[in-house]
C-alpha positions as CSV (number, residue, x, y, z in Angstrom):
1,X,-2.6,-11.2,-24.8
2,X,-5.5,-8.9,-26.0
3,X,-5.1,-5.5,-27.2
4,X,-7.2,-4.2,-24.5
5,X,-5.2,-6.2,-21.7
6,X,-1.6,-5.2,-22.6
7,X,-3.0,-1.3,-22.9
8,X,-4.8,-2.0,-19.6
9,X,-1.5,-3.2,-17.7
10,X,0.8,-0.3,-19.4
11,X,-1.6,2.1,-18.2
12,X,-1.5,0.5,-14.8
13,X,1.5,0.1,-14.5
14,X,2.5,3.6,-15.6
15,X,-0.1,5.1,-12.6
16,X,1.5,3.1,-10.1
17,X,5.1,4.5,-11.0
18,X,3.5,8.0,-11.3
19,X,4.8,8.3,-15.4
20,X,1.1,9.2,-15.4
21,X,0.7,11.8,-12.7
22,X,-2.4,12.1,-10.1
23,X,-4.4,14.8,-12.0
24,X,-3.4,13.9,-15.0
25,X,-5.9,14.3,-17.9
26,X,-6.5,11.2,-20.1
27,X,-6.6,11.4,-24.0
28,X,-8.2,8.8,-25.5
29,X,-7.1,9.7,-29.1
30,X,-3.2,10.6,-27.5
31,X,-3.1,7.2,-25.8
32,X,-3.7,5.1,-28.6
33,X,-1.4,6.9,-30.4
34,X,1.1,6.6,-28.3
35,X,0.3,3.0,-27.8
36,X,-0.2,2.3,-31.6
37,X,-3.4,0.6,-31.3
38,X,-7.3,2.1,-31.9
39,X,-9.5,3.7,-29.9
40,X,-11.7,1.1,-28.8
41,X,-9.3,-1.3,-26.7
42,X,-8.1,1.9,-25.0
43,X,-11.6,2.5,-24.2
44,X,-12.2,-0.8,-22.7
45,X,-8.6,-0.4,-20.8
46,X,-9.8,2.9,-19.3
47,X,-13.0,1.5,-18.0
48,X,-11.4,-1.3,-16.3
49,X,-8.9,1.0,-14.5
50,X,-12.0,3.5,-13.9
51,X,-14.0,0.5,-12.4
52,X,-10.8,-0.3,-10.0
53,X,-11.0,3.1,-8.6
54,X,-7.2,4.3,-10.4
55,X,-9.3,6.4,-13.3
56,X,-12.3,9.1,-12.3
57,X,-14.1,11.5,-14.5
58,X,-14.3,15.0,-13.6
59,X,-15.7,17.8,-15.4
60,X,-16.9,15.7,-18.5
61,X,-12.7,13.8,-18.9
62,X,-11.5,11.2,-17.5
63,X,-7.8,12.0,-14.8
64,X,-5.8,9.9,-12.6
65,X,-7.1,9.8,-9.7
66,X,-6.3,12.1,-7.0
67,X,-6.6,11.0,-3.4
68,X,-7.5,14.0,-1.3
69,X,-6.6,14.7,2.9
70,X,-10.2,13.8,3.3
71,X,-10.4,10.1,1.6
72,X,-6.5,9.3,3.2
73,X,-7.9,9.9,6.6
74,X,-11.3,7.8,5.4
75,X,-8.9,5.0,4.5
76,X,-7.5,4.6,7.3
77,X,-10.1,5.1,10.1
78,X,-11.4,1.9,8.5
79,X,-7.8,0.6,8.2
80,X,-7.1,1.5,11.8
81,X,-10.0,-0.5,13.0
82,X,-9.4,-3.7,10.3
83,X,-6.0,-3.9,11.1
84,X,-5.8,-3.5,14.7
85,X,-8.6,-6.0,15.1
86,X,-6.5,-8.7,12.9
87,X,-3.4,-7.9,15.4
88,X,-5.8,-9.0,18.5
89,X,-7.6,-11.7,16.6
90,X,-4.1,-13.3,15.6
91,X,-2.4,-13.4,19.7
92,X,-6.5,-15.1,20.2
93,X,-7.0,-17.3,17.1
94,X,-2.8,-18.2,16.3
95,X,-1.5,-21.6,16.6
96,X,1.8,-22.5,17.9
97,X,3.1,-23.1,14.2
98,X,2.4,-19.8,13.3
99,X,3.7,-18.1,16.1
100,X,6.8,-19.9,15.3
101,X,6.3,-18.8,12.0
102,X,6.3,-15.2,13.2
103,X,9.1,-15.3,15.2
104,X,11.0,-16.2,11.8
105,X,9.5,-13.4,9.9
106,X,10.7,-10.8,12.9
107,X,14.2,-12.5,12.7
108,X,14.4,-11.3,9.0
109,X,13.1,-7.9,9.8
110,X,16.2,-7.7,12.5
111,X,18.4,-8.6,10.2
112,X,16.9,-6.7,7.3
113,X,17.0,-3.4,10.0
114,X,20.9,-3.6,10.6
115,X,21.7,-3.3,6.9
116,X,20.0,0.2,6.5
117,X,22.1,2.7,5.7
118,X,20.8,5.9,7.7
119,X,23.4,8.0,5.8
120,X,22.2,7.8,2.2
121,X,18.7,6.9,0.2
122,X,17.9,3.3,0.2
123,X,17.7,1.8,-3.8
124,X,14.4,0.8,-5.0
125,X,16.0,-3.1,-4.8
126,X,16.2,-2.1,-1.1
127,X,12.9,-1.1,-0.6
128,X,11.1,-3.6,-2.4
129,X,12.8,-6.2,-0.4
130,X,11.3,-4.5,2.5
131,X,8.0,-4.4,0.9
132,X,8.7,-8.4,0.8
133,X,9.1,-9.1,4.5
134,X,6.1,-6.6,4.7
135,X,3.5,-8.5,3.0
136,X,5.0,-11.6,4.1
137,X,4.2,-10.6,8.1
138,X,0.6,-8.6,7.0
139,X,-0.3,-12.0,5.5
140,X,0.8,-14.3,8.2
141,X,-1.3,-12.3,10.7
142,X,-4.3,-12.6,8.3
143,X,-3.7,-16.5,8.4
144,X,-3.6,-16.5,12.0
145,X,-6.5,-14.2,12.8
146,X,-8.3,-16.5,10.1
147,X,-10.2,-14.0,8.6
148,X,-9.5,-13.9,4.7
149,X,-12.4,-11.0,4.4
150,X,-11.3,-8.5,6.6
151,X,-7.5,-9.1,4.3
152,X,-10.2,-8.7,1.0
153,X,-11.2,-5.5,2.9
154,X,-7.7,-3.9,3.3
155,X,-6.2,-5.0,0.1
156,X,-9.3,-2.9,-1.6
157,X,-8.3,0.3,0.7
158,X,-4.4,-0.3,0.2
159,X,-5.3,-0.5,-3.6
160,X,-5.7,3.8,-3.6
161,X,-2.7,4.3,-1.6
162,X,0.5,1.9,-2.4
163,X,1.4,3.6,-5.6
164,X,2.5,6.2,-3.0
165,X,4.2,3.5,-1.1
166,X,8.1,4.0,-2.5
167,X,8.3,7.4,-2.2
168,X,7.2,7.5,1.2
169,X,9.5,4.8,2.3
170,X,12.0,6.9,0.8
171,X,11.4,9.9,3.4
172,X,14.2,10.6,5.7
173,X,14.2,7.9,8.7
174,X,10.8,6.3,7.5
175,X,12.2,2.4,6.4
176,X,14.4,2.3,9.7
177,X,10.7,3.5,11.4
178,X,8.5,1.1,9.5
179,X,10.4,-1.6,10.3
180,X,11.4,-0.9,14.0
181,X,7.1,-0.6,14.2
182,X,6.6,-3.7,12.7
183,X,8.8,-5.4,14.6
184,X,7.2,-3.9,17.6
185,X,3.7,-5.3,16.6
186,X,5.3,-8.6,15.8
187,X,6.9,-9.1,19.5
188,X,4.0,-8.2,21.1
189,X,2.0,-10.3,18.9
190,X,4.7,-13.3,20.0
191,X,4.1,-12.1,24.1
192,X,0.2,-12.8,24.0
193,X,0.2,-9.0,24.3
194,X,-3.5,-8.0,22.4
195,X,-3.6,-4.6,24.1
196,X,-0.1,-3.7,23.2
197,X,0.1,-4.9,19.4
198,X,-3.0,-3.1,19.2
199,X,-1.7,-0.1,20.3
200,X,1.4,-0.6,18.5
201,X,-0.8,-1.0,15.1
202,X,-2.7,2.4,16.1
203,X,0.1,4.1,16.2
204,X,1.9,2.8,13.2
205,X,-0.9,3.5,11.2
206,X,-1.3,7.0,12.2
207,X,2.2,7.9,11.2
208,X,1.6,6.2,8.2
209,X,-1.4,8.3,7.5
210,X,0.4,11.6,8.4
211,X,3.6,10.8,6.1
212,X,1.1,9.9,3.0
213,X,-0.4,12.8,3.6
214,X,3.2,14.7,3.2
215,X,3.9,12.4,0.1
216,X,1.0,13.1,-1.9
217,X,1.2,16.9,-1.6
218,X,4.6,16.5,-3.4
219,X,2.2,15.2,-6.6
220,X,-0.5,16.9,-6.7
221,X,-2.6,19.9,-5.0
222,X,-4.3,18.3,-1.9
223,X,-8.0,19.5,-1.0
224,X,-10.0,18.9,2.0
């Protein structure tokens, strides 16, 4: 692996799990350091994260980037729209196999739901098992709706958020909620329903978009 790659990843990698803090400044010099390596592959690291959107510069230096109330609520107006579209397109466009297919994926939820504990934090095995059944249902209705750009589309806009993802799973009541809502959408998905799963997505979405609103203040100063 190249210099460049492996500092790339680490740096990644470190943003995601917040060991480099939204706001953050960015030290070129500190970095390689710290990384035992030159400037240069740092450099090239640092402009593929800025490129992705996880780097900005500000003021003349580079920071981790900050999302602020007014690009959360940006993100998902669009997601809103995307995703609540996909929900309709996949009761209109789904084939019997698939529906089948989802019926299995809502099973596992049911299950998944009766082993959270509602008296104690969930472990970060726990919660990245739900973030398994998660993106296992999110890409089934993407495969039924048959629409692999509007799945391009979200995937860019969940790129900002879903370092934010544990902790706000990790909010009082918010796993049990996220996965009583998904199996909401998934049912009426199952029942033919379009209007309901779309309404059901709406709304999941919004609280989603409130709570990460909640979340991020906890990391950094939020502007309008």
């Amino acid at each position: 692996m190249k210099t460049a790659e492996r500092i790339y990843l680490t740096l990644k990698q470190e943003i995601q799990n917040h060991e480099l803090k939204p706001g953050a400044s960015i030290s070129i010099v500190e970095i390689a350091k710290r990384l035992h390596t030159s400037p240069t592959p740092v450099r090239e690291a640092l402009s593929r994260l800025e490129q992705e959107g996880l780097i900005i510069s500000r003021n003349g230096k580079k920071i981790v980037f900050i999302l602020t109330v007014k690009e959360v609520n940006q993100i998902f107006d669009i997601k809103k729209a995307l995703e609540s579209s996909i929900a309709s397109l996949a009761v209109e466009r789904g084939k019997d196999t698939q529906f089948k297919e989802l019926k299995k994926v809502i099973s596992n939820m049911e299950a998944f739901l009766e082993k959270i504990r509602e008296d104690s934090p969930e472990t970060t095995t726990v919660l990245n098992s739900w973030l398994t059944l998660d993106r296992e249902f999110h890409e089934l209705l993407y495969r039924m709706a048959d629409n692999q750009k509007a799945k391009e589309m979200v995937a860019l806009l969940n790129f900002q958020w879903h370092r934010f993802r544990l902790a706000l799973l990790s909010l009082p009541g918010m796993l049990k909620k996220s996965v009583e809502e998904h199996i909401g959408i998934g049912k009426a998905i199952v029942s033919q329903d379009s209007p309901q799963c779309v309404h059901l997505m709406s709304l999941h979405l919004e609280q989603v978009r409130k709570s990460l609103i909640n979340v991020i203040s906890l990391f950094s100063p939020i502007s309008n």
